[in-house]
N, C-alpha and C positions, 0 to 999 in steps of 0.2 A: 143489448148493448149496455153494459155499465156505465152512468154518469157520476157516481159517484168518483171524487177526487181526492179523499181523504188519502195520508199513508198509511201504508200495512201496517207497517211497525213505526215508531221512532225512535231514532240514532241521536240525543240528547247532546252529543259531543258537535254533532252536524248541524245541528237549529241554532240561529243567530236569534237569538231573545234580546229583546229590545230593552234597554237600560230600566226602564222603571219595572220591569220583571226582574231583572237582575237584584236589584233595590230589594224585591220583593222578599225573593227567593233570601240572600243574605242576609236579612231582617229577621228571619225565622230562624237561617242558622246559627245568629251570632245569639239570638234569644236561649238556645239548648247552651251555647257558651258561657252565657252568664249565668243559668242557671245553677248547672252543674261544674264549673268551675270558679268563675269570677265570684258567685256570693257564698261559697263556703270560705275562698281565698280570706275576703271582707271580712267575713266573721274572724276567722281567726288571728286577720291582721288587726280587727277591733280586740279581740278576747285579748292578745297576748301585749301592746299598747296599752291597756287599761287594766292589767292584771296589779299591777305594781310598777313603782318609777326606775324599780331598777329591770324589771322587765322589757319597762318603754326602752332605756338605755340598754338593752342586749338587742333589741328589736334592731335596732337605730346604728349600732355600731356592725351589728350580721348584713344590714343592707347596704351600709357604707361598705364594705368590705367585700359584697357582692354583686356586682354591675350587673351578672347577667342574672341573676331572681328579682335585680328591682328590673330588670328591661322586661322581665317577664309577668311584674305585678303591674307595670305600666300601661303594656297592652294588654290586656287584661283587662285594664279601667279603659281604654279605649278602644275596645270591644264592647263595653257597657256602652260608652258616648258612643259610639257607630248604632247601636241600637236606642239610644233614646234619641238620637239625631231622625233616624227613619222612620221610628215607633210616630214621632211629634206629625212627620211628612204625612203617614198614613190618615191620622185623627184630622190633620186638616183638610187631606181627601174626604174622609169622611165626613164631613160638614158642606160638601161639594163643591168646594173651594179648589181649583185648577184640575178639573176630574177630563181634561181635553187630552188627547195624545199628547199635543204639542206640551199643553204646559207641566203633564206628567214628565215628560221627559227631561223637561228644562228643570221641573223641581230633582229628579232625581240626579242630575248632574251638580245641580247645585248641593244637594245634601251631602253627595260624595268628595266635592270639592271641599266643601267646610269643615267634613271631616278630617281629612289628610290634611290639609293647612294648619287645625287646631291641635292634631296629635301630633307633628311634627314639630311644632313652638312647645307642648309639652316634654316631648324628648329633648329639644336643644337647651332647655330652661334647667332641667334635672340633670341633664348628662356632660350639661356647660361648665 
């Protein structure tokens, strides 16, 4: 008789992962996101802003002019904030600082909430 209970396989679409894995999981993807896009983006929004004042002013009149590359440089940076929002969550886990189910879960709803709240006041702020 087999007592093991383990599944054969698993169906990743079918598993209900509890919020502070979700946290988790998103943490790491939005990390490959900054990497490989948000801080080449930076640099070049730094390089070509600090090239020259008449550069800054092409810079400046290209993103006026273009709502959807700044909606795109926006999230982008808060992609970066969704990641140092979680990154900070994990370091204060790791200090053993609310390492409970419960209070994981509550810190991960909290993180997610402060995110959405603060990029959304950054969209209404820029695009107002």
């Amino acid at each position: 008789m087999n007592t093991d209970h383990r599944p054969v396989y698993i169906d990743l679409r079918k598993i209900k992962l509890p919020v502070s894995a979700l946290i988790s999981i998103t943490h790491r993807l939005s990390g490959i996101y900054v990497f490989f896009i948000t801080l080449p983006l930076m640099l070049a929004l730094i390089y070509f802003s600090t090239k020259s004042e008449s550069s800054f002013n092409e810079l400046s009149l290209f993103l006026r002019d273009h709502k959807f590359v700044l909606g795109l440089i926006v999230l982008s940076f808060s992609i970066l904030w969704y990641h140092i929002l979680s990154g900070v969550r994990h370091l204060i886990m790791d200090a053993h600082i609310g390492e409970s189910l419960q209070a994981a879960k509550y810190s991960a709803i909290f993180t997610i909430f402060f995110w959405i709240i603060t990029t959304c006041f950054v969209f209404w702020r820029i695009f107002s």
